[in-house]
N, C-alpha and C positions, 0 to 999 in steps of 0.2 A: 819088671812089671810095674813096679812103681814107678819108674820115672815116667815110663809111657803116661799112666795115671797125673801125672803131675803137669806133663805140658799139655794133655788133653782137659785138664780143668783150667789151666790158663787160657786157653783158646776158648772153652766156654766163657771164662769172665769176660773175655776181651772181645768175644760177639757179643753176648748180654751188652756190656757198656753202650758198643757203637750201636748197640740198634735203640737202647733208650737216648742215647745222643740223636740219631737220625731222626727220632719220633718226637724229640723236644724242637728240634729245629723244624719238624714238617709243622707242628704245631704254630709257632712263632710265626712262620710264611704265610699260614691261614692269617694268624689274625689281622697279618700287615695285611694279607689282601681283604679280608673283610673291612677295613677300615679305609681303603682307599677306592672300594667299591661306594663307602658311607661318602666320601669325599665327591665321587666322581656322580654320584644322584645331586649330593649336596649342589654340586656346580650345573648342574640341569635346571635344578629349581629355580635358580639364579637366573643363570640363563633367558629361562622362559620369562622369571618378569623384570627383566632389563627389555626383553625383544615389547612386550607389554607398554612397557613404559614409552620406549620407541615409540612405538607406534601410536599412545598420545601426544606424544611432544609434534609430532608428525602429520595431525591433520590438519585439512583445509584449513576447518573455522576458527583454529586456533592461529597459525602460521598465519593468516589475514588479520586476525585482530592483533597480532603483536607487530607488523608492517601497520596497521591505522593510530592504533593507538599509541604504540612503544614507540612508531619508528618517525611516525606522522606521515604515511607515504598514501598515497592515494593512485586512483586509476585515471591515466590520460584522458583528454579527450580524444574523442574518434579522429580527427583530424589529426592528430600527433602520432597517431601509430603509423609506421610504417613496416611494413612486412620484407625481410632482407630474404633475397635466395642465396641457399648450401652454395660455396664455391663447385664448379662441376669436379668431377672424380678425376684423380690423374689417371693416364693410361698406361697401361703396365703392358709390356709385351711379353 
């Protein structure tokens, strides 16, 4: 009867351990993923004002005054333009 007793308290230590083992590690998985949840907004924020910034670098009145000013470039005259047609479409059969 004792022994029975003796490996049935072992088996109890030895579940006890792995399941605070198991509950240490679910824990640690949380925090990595809370933290690369913090990471992956982190890079959203970014994100959005990179695309911001984009989008001033990127207009007209800006992109014209850095060709006048920065580049010295100016607009033909109308006689200088000429208007080229798309080469026509290859035919595919």
């Amino acid at each position: 009867m004792t022994r029975i007793n003796v490996v049935l308290f072992s088996v109890l230590i030895l579940c006890a351990l792995s399941l605070v083992g198991s509950q240490h590690q679910a824990r640690k998985l949380f925090v990595e993923l809370q933290a690369e949840q913090n990471r992956a907004q982190a890079l959203e924020v970014e994100y959005g004002r990179l695309q911001l910034e984009q989008s001033t670098w990127a207009t007209h009145s800006r992109i014209e005054n850095v060709a006048t000013r920065g580049l010295k470039m100016r607009v033909p005259p109308v006689g200088r333009i000429r208007v080229v047609p798309p080469p026509p479409a290859p035919f595919n059969q």
